[in-house]
Residue frames as qw, qx, qy, qz and C-alpha x, y, z in Angstrom:
[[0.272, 0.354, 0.795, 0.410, 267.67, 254.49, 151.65],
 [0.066, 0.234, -0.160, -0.957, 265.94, 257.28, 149.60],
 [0.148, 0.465, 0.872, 0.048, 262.00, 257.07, 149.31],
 [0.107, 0.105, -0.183, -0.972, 260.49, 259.73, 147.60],
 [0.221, 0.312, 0.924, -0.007, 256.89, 258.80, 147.58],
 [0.302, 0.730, 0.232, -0.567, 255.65, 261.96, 145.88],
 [0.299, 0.751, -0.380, -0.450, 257.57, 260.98, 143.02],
 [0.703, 0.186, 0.647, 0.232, 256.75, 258.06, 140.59],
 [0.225, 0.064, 0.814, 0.532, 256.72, 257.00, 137.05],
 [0.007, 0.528, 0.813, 0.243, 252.91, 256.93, 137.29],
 [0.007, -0.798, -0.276, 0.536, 252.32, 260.48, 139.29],
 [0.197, -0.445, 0.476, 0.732, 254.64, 261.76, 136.68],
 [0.034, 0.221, 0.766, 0.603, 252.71, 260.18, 133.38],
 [0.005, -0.749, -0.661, 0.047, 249.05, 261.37, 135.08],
 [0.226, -0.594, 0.044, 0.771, 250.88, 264.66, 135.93],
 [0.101, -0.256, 0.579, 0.768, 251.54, 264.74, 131.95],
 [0.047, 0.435, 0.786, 0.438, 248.28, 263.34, 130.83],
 [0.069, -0.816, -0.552, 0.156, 246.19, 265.70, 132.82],
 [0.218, -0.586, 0.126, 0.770, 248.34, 268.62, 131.60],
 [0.050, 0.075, 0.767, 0.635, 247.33, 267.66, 128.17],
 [0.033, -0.537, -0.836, -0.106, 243.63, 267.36, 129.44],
 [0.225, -0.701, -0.380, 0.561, 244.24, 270.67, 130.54],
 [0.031, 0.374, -0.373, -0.848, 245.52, 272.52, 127.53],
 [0.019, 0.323, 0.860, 0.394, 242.91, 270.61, 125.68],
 [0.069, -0.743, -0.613, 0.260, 239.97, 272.43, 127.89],
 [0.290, -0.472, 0.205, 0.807, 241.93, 275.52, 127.05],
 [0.058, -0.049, 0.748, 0.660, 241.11, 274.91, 123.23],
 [0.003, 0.390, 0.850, 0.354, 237.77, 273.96, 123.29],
 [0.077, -0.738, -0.434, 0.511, 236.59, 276.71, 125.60],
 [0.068, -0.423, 0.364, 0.827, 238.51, 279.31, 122.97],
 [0.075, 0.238, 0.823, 0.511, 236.78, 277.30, 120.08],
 [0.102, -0.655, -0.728, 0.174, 233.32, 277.95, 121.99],
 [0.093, -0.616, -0.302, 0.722, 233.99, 281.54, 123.07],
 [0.100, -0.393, 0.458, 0.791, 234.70, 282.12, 119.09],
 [0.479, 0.193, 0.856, -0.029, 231.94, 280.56, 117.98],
 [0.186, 0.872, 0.378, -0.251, 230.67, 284.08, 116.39],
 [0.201, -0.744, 0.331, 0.544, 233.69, 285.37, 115.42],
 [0.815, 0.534, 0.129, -0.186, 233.81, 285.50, 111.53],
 [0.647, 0.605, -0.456, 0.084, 236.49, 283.74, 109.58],
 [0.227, -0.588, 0.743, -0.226, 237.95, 282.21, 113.12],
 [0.597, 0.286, -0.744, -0.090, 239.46, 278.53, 112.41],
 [0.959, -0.255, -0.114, -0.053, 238.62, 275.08, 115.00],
 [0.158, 0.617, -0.743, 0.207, 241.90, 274.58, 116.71],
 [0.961, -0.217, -0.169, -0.036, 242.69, 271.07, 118.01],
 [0.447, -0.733, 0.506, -0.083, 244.94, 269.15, 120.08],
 [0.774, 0.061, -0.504, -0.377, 246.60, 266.11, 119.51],
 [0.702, -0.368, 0.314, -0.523, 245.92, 263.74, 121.68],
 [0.907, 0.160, -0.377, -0.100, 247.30, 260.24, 120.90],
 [0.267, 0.311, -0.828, 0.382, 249.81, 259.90, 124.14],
 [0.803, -0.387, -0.248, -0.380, 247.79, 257.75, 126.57],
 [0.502, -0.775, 0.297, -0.245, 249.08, 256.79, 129.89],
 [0.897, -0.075, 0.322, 0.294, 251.08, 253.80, 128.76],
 [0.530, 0.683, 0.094, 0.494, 253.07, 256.14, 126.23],
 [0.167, -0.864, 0.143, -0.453, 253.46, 258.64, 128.84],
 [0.735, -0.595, 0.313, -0.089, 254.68, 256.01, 131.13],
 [0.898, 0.320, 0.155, 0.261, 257.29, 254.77, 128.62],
 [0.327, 0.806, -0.129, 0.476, 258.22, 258.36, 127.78],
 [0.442, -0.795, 0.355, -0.216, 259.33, 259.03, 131.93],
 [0.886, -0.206, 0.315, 0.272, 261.31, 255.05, 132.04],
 [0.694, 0.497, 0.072, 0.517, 263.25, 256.17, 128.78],
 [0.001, -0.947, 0.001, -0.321, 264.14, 259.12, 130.94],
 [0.635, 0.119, -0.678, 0.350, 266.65, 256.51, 132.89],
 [0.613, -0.482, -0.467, 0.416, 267.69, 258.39, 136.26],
 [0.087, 0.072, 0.041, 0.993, 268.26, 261.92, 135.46],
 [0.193, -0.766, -0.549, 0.272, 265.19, 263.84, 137.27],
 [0.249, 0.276, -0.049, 0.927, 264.93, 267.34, 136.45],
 [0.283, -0.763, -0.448, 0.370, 263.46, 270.05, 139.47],
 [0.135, 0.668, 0.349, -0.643, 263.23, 272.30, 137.52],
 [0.624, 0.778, 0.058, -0.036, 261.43, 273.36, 133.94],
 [0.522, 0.766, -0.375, 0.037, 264.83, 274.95, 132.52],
 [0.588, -0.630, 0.495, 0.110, 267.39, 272.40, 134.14],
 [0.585, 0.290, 0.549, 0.522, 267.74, 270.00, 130.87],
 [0.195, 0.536, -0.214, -0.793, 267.80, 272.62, 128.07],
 [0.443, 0.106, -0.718, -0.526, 265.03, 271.41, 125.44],
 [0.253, -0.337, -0.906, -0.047, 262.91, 269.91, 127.92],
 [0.316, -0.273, 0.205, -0.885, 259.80, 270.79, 129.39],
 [0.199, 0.117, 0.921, -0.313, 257.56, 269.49, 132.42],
 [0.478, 0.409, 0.207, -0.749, 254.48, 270.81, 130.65],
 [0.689, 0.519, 0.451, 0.229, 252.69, 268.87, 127.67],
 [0.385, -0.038, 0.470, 0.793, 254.18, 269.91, 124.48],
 [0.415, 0.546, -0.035, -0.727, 252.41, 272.71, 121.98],
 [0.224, -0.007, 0.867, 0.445, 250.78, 270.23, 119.69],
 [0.255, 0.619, 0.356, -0.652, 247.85, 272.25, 118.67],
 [0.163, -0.220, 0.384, 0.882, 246.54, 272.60, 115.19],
 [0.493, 0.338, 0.121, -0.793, 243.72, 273.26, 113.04],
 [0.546, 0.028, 0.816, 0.186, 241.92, 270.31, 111.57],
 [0.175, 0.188, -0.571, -0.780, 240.79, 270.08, 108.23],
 [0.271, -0.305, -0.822, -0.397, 237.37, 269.15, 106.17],
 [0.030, 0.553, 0.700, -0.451, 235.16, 270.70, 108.77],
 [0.091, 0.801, 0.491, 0.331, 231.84, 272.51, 107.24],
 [0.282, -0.151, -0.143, 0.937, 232.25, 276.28, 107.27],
 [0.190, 0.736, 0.595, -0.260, 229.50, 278.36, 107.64],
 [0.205, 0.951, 0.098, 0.211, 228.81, 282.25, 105.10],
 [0.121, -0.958, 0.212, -0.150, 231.22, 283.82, 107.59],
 [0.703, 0.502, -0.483, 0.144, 233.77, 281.23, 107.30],
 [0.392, -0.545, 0.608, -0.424, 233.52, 280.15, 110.61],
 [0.745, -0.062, -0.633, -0.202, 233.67, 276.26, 110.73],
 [0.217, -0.174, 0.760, -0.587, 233.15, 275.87, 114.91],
 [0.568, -0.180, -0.558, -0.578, 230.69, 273.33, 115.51],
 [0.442, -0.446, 0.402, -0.666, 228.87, 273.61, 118.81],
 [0.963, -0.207, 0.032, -0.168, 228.15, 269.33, 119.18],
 [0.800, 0.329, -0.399, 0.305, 231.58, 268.85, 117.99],
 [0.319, 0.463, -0.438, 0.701, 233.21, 270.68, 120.51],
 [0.522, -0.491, 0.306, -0.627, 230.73, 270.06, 123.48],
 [0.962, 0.095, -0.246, -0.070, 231.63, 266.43, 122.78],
 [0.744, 0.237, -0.358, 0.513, 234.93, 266.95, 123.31],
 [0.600, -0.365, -0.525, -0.482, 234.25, 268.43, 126.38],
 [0.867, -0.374, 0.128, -0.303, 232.50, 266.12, 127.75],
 [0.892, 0.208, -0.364, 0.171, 235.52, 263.63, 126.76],
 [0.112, 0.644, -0.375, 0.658, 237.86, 266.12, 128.84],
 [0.631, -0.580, 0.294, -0.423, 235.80, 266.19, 132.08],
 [0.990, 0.081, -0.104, -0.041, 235.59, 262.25, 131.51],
 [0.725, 0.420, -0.336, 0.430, 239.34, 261.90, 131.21],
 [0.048, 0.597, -0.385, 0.702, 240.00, 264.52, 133.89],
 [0.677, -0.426, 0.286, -0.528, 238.07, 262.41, 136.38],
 [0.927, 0.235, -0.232, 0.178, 239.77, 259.55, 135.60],
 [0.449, 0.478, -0.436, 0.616, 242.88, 260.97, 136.34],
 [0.426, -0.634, 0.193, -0.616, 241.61, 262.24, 139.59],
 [0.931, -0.032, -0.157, -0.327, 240.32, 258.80, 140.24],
 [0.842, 0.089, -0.390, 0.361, 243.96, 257.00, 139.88],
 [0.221, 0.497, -0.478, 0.689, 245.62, 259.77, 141.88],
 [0.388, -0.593, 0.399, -0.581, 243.08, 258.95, 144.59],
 [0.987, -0.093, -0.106, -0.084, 243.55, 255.57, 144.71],
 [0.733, 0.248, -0.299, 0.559, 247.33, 255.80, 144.61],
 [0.116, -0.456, 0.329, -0.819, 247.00, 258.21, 147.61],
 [0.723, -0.373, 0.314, -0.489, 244.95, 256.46, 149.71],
 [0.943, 0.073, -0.319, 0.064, 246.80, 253.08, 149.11],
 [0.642, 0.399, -0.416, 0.505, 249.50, 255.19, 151.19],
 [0.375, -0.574, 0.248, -0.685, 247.47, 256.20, 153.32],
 [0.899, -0.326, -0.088, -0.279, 246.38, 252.83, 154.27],
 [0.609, 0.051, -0.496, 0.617, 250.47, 251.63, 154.79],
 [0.093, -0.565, 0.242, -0.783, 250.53, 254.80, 157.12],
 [0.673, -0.434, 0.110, -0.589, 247.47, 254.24, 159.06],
 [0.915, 0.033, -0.399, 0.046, 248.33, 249.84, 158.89],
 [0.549, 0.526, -0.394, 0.516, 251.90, 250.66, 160.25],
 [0.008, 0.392, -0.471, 0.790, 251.08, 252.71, 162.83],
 [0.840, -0.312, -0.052, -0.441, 248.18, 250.48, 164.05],
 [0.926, -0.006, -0.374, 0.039, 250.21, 247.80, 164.18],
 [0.424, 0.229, -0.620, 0.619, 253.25, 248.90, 166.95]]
């Protein structure tokens, strides 16, 4: 029997959400660094797959496992490029519309999220630790 225990559904959907939380930090730091920079547009992410989506999206994937990025052609292990530039935010004279609360909000939502994630991976890691340690206490 074949036990892969480095490879779930659920490592696989945190794997994807924190890759998202990661291109997200990506964005808002750029937004920040640009904050001066005249005529430079707010770029967003979107953000609407949430770990129950993400865990849907891997089960619809049946049994086909790909090890490595270009093995499917047209897939990728990385979050998708879903970046764009929102609309109706206040521009300033120099037609910058960055706003420094908006974007230190979002953040803070990031970290937030990213520790979360952390959070489940160490709980699902140390739930295997404890079979391990249990197991080997017990012969």
């Amino acid at each position: 029997m074949y036990l892969d225990l480095f490879e779930s559904t659920t490592l696989r959907a945190i794997e994807g959400h924190m890759g998202r939380l990661s291109q997200r930090q990506q964005i808002v730091s750029s937004n920040l660094a640009n904050i001066d920079t005249p005529g430079y547009k707010t770029k967003d992410i979107t953000f609407h797959a949430t770990i129950g989506e993400l865990l849907a999206e891997n089960s619809r994937s049946g049994s086909m496992r790909m090890t490595r990025e270009r093995h499917i052609e047209g897939m990728s292990l990385g979050p998708s490029n879903l970046v764009f530039e929102p609309q109706g935010l206040i521009e300033r004279a120099d037609r910058n519309n960055v706003d420094i609360d908006r974007e230190m909000m979002k953040l803070s939502e990031t970290a937030f999220g990213h520790s979360m994630m952390a959070q489940l991976l160490r709980g699902k890691y140390q739930s295997l630790t404890n079979a391990i340690n249990e197991r080997g206490s017990s012969q």
